[in-house]
C-alpha positions in Angstrom: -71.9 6.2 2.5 -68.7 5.9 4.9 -67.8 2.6 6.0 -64.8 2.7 8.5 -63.4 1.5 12.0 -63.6 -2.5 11.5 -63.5 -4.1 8.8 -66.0 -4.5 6.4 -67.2 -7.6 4.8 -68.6 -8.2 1.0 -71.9 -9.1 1.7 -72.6 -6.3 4.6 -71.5 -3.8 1.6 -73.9 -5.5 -1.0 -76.7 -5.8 1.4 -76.2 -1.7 1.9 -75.7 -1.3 -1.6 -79.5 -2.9 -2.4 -81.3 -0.2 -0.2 -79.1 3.4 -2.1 -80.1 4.8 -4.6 -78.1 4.0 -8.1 -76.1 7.6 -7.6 -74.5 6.9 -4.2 -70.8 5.9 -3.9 -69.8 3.4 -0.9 -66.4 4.2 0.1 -65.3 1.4 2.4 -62.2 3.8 4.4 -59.3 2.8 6.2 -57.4 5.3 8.7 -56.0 5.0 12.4 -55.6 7.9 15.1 -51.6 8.1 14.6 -52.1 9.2 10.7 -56.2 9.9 9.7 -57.8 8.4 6.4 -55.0 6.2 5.0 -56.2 4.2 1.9 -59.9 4.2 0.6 -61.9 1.6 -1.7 -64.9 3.4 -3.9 -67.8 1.1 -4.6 -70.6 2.5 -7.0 -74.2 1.4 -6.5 -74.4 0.8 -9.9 -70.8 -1.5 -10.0 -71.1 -5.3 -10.5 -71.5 -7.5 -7.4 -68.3 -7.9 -5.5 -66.6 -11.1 -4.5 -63.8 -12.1 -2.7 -62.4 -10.0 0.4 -63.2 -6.6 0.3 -60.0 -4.1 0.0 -59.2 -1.2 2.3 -58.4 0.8 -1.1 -55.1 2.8 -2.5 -53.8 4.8 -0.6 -55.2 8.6 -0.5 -53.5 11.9 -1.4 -49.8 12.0 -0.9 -49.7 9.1 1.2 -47.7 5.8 0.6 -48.2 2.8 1.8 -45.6 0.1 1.9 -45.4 -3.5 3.2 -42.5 -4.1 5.6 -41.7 -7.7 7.2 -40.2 -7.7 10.8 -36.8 -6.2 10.5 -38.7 -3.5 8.3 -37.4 -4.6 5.1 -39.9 -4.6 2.0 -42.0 -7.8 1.6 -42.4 -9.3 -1.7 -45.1 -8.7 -4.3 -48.7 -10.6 -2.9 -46.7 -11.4 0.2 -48.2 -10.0 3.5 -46.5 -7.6 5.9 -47.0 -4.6 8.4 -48.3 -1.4 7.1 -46.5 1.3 7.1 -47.7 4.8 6.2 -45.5 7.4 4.9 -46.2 11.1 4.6 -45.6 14.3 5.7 -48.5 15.0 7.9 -48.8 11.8 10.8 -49.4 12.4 14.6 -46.0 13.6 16.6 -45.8 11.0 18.6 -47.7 9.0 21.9 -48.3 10.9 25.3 -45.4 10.9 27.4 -44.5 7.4 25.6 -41.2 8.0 24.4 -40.3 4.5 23.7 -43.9 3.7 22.0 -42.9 6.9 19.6 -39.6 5.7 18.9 -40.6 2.4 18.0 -43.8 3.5 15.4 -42.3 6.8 13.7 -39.6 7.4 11.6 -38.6 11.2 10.6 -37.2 10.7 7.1 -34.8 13.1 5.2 -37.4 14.4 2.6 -39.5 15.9 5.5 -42.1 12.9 5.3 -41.9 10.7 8.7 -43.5 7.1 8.6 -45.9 5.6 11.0 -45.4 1.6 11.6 -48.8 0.4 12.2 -49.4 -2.6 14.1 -51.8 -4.1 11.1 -50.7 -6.6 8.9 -51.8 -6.6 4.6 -50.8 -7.8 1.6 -51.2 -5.7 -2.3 -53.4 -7.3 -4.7 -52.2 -7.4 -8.7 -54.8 -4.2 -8.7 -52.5 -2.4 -5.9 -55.3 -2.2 -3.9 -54.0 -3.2 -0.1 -56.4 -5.8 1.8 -56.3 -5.8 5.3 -55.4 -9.0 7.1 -55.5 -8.5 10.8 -52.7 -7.3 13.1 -49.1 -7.9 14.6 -50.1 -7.9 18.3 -53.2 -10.6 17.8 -50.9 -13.4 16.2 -51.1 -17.2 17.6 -49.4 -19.8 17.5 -51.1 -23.2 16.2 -48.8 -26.2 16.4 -45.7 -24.3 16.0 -47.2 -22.2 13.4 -48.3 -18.5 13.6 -51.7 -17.9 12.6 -53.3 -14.4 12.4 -57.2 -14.8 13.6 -57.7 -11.7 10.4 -56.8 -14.3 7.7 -58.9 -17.1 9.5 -62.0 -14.3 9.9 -61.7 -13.5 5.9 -61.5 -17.3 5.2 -65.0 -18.0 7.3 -66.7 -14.3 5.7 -66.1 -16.2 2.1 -67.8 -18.7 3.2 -71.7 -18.1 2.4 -73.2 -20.4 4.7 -71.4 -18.2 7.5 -73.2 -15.3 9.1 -70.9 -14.1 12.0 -67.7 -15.6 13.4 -64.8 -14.3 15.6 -61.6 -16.3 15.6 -59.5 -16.0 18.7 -56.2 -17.9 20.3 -57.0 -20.0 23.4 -54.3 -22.3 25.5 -54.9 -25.8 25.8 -54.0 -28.0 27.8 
């Protein structure tokens, strides 16, 4: 069973996982239009429960995935930053969007290019990336910039919450 497109939350995954059969493998997926299936996280009906945020996976194939803060230098270890996918087969570019190409893709001298997504992760100590939310949905709070991903993952820990959606709203 495929799990892809938003993202997933533990206890959608263990409700699904209590209706398969023991043989079935869960892979939650994680991909965009620009570059296809990116990074994928296998969960085995028969693995222990699962706690905690659930992770978009290691990367797949020949991809790499690195972590890059806004002037696109490498973020620290654990530290969150935007993905950015490096391989040799990504999308050419955006329709008649020169700019929009020039500012997501990279062609790199190995024959790889690299696609700068607009999400935002961090690694785990397993390697696996977690997805956090994205550049372009940031807020400000008070001076401080809050990504509505971080806040959603916070309320899904939570058991006693069922559904939530966090988004940025002036006040006066």
């Amino acid at each position: 069973l495929t799990v892809a497109g938003e993202p997933a939350q533990v206890r959608d995954i263990e409700a699904a996982r209590a209706g398969l059969p023991a043989a079935c493998t869960l892979y939650n997926r994680y991909g965009s239009s620009e570059t296809s299936l990116i990074a994928e996280f296998r969960i085995g009906c028969g693995d222990a429960p699962l706690a905690g945020p659930l992770p978009a996976g290691h990367p797949v194939g020949e991809t790499r995935i690195a972590l890059v803060d806004e002037d696109g230098r490498p973020v620290p270890d654990g530290e969150p930053g935007t993905v950015t996918i490096t391989r040799r087969q990504l999308a050419i570019g955006y329709w008649n969007d020169p700019a929009a190409t020039a500012a997501a893709f990279t062609d790199n001298p190995d024959g790889t290019r690299t696609y700068r997504s607009s999400d935002i992760g961090r690694f785990d100590p397993a390697g696996r990336l977690h997805l956090l939310g994205r550049r372009d949905h940031s807020v400000k709070v008070r001076g401080f910039m809050v990504e509505p991903g971080e806040v959603d993952a916070a309320l899904f820990a939570l058991p006693e919450v069922r559904e939530a959606l966090v988004v940025g709203r002036p006040r006066p």
